[in-house]
C-alpha positions as CSV (number, residue, x, y, z in Angstrom):
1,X,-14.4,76.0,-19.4
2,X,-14.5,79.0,-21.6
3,X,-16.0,78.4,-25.4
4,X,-13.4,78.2,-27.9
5,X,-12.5,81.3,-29.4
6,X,-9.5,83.5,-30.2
7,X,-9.2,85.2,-26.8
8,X,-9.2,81.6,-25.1
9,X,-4.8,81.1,-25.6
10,X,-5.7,77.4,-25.2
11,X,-7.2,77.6,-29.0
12,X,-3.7,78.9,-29.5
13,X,-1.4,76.4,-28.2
14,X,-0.3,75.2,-31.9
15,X,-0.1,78.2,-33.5
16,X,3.8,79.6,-33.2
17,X,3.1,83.2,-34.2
18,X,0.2,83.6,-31.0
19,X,1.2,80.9,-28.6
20,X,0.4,83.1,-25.5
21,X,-0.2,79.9,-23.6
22,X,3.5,78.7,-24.1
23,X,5.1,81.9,-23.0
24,X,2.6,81.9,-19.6
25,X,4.0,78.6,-19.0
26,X,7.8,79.8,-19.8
27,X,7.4,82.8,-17.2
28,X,5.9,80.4,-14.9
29,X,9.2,77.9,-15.3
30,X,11.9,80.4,-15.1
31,X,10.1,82.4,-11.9
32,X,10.0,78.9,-10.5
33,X,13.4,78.7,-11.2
34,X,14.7,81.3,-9.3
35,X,12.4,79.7,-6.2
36,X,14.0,76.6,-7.0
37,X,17.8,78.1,-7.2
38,X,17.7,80.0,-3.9
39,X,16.8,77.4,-2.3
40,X,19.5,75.0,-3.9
41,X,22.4,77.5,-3.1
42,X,22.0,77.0,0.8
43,X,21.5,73.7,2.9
44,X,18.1,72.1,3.0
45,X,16.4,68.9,4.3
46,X,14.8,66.3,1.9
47,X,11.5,64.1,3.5
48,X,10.2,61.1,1.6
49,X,6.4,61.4,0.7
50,X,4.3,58.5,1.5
51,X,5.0,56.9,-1.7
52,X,8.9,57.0,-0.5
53,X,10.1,59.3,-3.2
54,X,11.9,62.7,-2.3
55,X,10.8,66.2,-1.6
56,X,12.2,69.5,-0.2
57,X,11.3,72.7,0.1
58,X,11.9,73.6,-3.4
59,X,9.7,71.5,-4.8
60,X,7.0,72.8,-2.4
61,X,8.0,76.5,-2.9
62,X,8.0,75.9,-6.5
63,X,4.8,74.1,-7.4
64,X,2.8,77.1,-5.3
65,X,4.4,79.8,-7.7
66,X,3.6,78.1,-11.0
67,X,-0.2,77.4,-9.3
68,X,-0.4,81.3,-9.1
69,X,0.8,81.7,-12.3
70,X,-1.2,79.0,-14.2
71,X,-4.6,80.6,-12.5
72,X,-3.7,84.0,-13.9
73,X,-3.0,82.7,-17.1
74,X,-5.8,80.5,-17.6
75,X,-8.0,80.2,-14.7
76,X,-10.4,77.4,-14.5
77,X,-8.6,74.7,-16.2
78,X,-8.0,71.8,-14.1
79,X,-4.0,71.5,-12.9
80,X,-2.3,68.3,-11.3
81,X,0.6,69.0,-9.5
82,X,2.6,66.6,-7.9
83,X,2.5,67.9,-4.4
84,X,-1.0,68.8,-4.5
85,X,-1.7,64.8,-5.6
86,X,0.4,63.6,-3.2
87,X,-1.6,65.8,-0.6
88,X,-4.8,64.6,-2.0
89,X,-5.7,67.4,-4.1
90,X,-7.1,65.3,-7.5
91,X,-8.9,67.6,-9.8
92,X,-12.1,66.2,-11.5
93,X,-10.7,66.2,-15.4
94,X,-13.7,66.9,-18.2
95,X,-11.3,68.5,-21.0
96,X,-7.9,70.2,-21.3
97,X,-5.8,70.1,-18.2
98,X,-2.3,70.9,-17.4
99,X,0.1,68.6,-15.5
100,X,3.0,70.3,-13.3
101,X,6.4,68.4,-12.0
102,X,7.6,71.5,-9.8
103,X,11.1,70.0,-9.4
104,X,11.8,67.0,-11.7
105,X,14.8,65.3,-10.9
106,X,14.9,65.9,-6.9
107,X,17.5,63.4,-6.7
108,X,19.6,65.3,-8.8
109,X,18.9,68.1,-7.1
110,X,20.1,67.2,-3.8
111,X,23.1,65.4,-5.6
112,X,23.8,69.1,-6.9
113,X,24.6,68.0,-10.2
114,X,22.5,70.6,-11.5
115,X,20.3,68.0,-13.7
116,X,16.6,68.7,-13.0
117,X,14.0,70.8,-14.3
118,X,10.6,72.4,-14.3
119,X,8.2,71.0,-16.2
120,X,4.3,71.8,-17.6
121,X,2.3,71.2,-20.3
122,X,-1.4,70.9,-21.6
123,X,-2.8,67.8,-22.1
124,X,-5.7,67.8,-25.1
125,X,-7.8,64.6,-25.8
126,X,-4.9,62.4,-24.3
127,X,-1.8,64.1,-25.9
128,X,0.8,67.0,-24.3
129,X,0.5,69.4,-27.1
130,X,2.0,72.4,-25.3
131,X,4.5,72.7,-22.7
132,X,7.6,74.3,-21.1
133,X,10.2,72.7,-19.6
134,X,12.9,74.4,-17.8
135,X,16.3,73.5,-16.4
136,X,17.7,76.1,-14.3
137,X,20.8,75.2,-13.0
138,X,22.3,75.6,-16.3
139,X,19.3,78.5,-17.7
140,X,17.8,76.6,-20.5
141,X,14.7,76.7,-21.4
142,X,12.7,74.1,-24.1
143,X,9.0,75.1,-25.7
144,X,6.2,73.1,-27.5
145,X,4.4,75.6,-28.8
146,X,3.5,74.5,-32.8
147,X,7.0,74.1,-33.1
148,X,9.8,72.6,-30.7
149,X,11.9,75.7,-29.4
150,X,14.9,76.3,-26.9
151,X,16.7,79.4,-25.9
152,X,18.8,80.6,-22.6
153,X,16.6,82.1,-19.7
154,X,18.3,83.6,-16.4
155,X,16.4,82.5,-13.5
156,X,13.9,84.6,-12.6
157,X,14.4,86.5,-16.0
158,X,12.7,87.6,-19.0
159,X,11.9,85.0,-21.3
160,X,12.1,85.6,-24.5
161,X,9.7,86.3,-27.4
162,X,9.4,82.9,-29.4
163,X,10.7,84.5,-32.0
164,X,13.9,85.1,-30.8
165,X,14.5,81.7,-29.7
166,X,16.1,78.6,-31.6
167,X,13.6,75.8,-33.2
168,X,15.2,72.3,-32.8
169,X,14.8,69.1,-34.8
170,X,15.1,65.3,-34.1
171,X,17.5,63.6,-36.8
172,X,17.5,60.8,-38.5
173,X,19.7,57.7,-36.7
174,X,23.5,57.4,-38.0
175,X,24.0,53.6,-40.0
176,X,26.5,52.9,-36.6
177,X,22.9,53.0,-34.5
178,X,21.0,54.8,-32.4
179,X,22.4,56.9,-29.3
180,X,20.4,56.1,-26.1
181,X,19.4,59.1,-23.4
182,X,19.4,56.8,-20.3
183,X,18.7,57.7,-16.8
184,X,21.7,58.7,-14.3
185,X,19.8,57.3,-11.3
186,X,17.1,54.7,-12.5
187,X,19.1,52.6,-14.6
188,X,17.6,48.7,-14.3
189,X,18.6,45.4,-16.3
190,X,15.2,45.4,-18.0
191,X,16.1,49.1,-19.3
192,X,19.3,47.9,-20.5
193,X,17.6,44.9,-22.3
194,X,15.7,47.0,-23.8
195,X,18.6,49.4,-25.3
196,X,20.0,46.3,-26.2
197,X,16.8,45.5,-28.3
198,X,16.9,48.9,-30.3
199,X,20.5,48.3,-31.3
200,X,21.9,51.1,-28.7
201,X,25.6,51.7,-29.4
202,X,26.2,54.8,-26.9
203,X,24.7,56.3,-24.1
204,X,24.2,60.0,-22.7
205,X,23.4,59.5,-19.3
206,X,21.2,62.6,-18.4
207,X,19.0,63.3,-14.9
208,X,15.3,64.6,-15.6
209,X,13.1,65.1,-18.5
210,X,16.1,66.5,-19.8
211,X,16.7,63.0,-21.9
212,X,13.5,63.9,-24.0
213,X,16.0,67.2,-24.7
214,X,18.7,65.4,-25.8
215,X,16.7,63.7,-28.3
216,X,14.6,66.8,-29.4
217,X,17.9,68.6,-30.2
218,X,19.1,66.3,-32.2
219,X,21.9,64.5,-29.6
220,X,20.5,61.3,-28.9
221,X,18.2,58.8,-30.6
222,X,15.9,57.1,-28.1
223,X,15.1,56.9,-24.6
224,X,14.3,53.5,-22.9
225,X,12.7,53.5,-19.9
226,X,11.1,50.7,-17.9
227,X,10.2,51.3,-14.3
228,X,8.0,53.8,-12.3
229,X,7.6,57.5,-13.4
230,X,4.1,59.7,-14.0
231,X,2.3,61.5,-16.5
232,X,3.7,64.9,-14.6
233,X,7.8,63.3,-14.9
234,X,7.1,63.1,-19.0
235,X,4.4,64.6,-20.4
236,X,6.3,68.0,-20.8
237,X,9.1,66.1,-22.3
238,X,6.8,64.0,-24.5
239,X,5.5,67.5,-26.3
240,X,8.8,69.0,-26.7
241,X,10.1,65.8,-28.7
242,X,6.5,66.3,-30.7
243,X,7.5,69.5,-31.8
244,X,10.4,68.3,-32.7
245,X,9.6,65.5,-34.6
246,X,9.9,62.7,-32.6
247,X,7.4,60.8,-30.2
248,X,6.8,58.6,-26.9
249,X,5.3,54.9,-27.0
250,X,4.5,52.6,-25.1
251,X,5.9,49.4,-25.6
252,X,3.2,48.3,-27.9
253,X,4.3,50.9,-30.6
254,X,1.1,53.4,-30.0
255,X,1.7,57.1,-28.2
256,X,1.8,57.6,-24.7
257,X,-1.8,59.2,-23.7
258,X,-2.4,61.3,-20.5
259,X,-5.2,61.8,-18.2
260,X,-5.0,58.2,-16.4
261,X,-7.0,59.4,-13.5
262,X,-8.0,55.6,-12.9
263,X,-4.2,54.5,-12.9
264,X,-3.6,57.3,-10.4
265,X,-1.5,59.3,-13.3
266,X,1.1,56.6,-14.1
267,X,2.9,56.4,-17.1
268,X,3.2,53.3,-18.7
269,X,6.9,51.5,-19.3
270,X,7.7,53.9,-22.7
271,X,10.2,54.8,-25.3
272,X,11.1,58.1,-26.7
273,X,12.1,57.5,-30.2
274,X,13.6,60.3,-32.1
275,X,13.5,59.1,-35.7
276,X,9.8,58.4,-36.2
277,X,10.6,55.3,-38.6
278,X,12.3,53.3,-35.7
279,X,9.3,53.0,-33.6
280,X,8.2,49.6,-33.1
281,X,6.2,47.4,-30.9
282,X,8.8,45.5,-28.5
């Protein structure tokens, strides 16, 4: 990998005012977007990958554009993508690497509730410290870059310059409780156990990495979630609500890390906490 330096934009990934990193990941997400729309506006088939979750076209079509992109943006760093690891296709990780969830959300996406998004970020020493994440359907469009941002994006548009867009905050929990973010379509009784354990008196029910939204703009409070999902599903998510103030756990209390090659890229059983003060070890 290239020495650090100030033409590398990966030595810029924290710095708001030269965050060219960010913005290659934005154009990326929204170009993707439009792949991901076209395809969404006309019928298509979903197969089930050999580990029986969903995938179509779009997330195929998708995942090959952002490739192209990340390799012109900042060739050489190690990418796993979710189709490509699913093929096979596991990149040998010594440093910074980037994870890529083409089409978070399929289900929602063949539901057509318009509730799933693009998602990529950098992953430094164990942690998502850069990112976009993109949804669409509804052309909004979330950065970690130094600070947590958000803005509208047309698919297949021009993104904007960060310093036209909106920075967003986590806030502190109202006295009544916390709000939850919960999943439209992987709800469980442990997860509900677990909202029931953080004092969770309402719920936004949200598809995607789009929860982590919620909670970065100040909506909701926490997001529980115990059951399957991968480092690509949240790490994206994870770095916007650490921009904003806010972080992911595991259920021992410490920050979700990234880079699990042993555990095959799975993420651990996790909450997003907005309020930094509520996190404890459940």
């Amino acid at each position: 990998m290239e020495a650090p330096g100030q033409d590398n934009p990966l030595d810029l990934a924290h710095d708001l005012a030269n965050a060219p990193l960010a913005e290659a990941f934005a154009r990326a997400a929204v170009a993707a977007g439009a792949v991901i729309m076209e395809v969404y506006g006309r019928d298509f088939t979903m197969r089930a990958k050999k580990d029986a979750t969903p995938v179509c076209e779009a997330d195929e079509r998708s995942e090959a554009l952002i490739l192209t992109h990340l390799e012109k943006a900042c060739p050489g760093v190690p990418v796993v993508a979710e189709e490509a690891f699913s093929r096979g296709d596991v990149p040998v990780l010594t440093g910074d690497f980037i994870l890529v969830d083409p089409l978070d959300g399929t289900r929602e996406f063949a539901r057509r509730n318009g509730e799933f998004t693009v998602n990529i970020a950098l992953i430094r020493n164990g942690a998502p410290v850069c990112a976009a994440l993109y949804a669409p359907a509804f052309g909004r469009l979330w950065l970690a870059a130094g600070k947590a941002l958000a803005c509208q994006a047309l698919p297949g548009g021009e993104v904007p310059p960060l310093s036209a867009m909106r920075q967003i905050h986590v806030r502190k929990i109202a006295p009544t409780g916390p709000v939850a973010a919960v999943s439209r379509s992987h709800r469980n009784a442990e997860t509900e156990a677990l909202m029931t354990r953080l004092g969770a008196t309402e719920m936004r029910e949200a598809g995607s990495a789009m929860k982590f939204c919620l909670i970065a703009e100040g909506e909701a409070d926490v997001y529980p979630r115990i059951g399957p999902t991968m480092e690509w599903d949240i790490a994206a998510g994870d770095a916007v609500l650490r921009a904003a103030g806010g972080m992911v756990t595991g259920l021992d209390g410490a920050p979700v890390r990234y880079g699990r090659a042993g555990a095959g890229f799975a993420s651990p059983d996790f909450v997003a906490f907005g309020d930094p003060s509520q996190i404890v070890k459940l």
